[in-house]
C-alpha positions in Angstrom: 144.7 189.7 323.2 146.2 190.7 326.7 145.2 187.2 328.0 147.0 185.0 325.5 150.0 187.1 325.8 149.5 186.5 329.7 149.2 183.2 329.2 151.8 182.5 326.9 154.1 184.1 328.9 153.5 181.4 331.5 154.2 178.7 329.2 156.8 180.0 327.7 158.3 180.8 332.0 157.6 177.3 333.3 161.0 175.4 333.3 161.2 172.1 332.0 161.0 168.9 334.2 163.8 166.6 333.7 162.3 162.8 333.6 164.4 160.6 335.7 165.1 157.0 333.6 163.2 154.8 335.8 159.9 156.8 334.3 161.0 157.0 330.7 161.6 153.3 330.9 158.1 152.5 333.0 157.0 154.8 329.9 158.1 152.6 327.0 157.3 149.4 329.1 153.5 150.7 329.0 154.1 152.2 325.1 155.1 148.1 324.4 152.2 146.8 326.1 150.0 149.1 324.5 151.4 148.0 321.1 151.3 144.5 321.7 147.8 144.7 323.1 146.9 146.5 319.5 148.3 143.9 317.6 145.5 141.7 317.0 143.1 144.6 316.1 146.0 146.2 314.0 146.1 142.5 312.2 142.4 142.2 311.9 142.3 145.9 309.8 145.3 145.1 307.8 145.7 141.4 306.9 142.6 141.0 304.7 144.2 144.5 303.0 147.4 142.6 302.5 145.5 139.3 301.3 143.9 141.8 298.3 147.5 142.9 297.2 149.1 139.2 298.0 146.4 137.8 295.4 147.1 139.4 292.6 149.2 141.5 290.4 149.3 145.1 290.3 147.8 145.3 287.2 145.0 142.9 287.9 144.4 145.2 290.7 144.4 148.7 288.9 142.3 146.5 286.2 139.4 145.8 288.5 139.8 149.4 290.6 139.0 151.5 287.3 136.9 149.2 285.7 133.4 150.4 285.1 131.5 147.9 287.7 134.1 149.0 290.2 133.5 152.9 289.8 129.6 152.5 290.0 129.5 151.0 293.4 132.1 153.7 295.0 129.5 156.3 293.3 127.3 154.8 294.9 128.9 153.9 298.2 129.7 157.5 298.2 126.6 159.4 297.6 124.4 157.2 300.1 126.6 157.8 302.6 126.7 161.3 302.0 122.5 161.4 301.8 122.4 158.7 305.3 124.9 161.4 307.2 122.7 164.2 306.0 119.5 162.8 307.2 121.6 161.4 310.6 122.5 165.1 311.0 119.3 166.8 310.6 117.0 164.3 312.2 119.4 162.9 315.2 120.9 166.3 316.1 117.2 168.0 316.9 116.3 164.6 318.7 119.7 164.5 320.6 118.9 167.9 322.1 115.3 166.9 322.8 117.0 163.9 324.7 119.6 165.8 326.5 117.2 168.6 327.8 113.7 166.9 328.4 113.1 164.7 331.2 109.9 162.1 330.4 108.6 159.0 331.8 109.6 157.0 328.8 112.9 158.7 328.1 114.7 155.6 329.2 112.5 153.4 326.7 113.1 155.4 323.9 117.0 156.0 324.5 117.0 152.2 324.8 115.5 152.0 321.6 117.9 154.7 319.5 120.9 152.7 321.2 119.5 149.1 320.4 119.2 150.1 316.5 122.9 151.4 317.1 124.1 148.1 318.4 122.0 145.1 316.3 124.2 143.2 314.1 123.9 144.1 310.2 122.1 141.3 309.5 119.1 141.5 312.4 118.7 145.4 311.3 118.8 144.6 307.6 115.9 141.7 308.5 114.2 144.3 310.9 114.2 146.9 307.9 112.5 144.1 305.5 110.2 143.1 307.8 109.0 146.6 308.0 109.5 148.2 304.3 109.5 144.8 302.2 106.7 144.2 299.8 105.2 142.1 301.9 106.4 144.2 305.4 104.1 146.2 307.6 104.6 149.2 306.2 105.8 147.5 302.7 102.4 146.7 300.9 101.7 150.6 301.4 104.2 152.1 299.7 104.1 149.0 296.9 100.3 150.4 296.1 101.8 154.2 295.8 104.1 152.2 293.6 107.5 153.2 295.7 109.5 150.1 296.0 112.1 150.4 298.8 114.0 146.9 298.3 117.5 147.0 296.6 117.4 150.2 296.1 119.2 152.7 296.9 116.9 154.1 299.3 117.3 151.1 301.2 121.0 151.0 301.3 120.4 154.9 303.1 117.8 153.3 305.3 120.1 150.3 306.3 
């Protein structure tokens, strides 16, 4: 307790610096540029947003949001992200650890790995996941004889 009022005393002590113009303007120069530099990413978030609302009316909108089709897929969305962060957390964390303590002769392989499934495009890890857990994948014709199919379900969609 006697350090924060120690230290808070020293904030509260330290007198203000004035800014001189020719920095608050070099500021906002650099503030523009920033925003300007943004606004192709800001346009890439928002404009198919604003192409959703510029389509149709409100009430088609608020139609297809509350229809049934509509609320089954954000369940869905929902829970299998909440299961895939789950599983991310508990397996990743312990192997994370393992990765920033241990020092192996094929560390850098397998850190090469975990960072190559973070960085395939959807589509080559979504191919990669068939290829291994389809019917006909490596590990696929295995779990089709314990009759556990894997393939638009949704314990693929946690997989992906």
């Amino acid at each position: 307790m006697e350090r924060q009022a120690i230290v808070m005393e020293a904030d509260v002590a330290r007198p203000e610096r004035p800014v001189s113009p020719a920095r608050r303007r070099s500021w906002d120069v650099r503030r523009a540029a920033l925003w300007l530099a943004s606004g192709p990413a800001l346009l890439f978030f928002f404009l198919p947003i604003l192409a959703i609302f510029l389509r149709i009316t409100p009430a088609e909108f608020w139609a297809t949001a509350t229809s049934h089709d509509t609320q089954q897929a954000i369940d869905l969305s929902l829970w299998t992200t909440v299961i895939a962060t789950g599983v991310t957390v508990v397996g990743g964390t312990p192997l994370a650890i393992f990765l920033a303590r241990r020092h192996f002769f094929w560390k850098p392989a397998l850190d090469t790995l975990i960072d190559l499934a973070m960085i395939l495009p959807p589509s080559v890890a979504g191919i990669a996941l068939l290829v291994a857990f389809g019917r006909e994948g490596l590990l696929g014709g295995f779990f089709t004889h314990l009759g556990i199919t894997i393939v638009f379900t949704p314990l693929a969609v946690i997989m992906a």
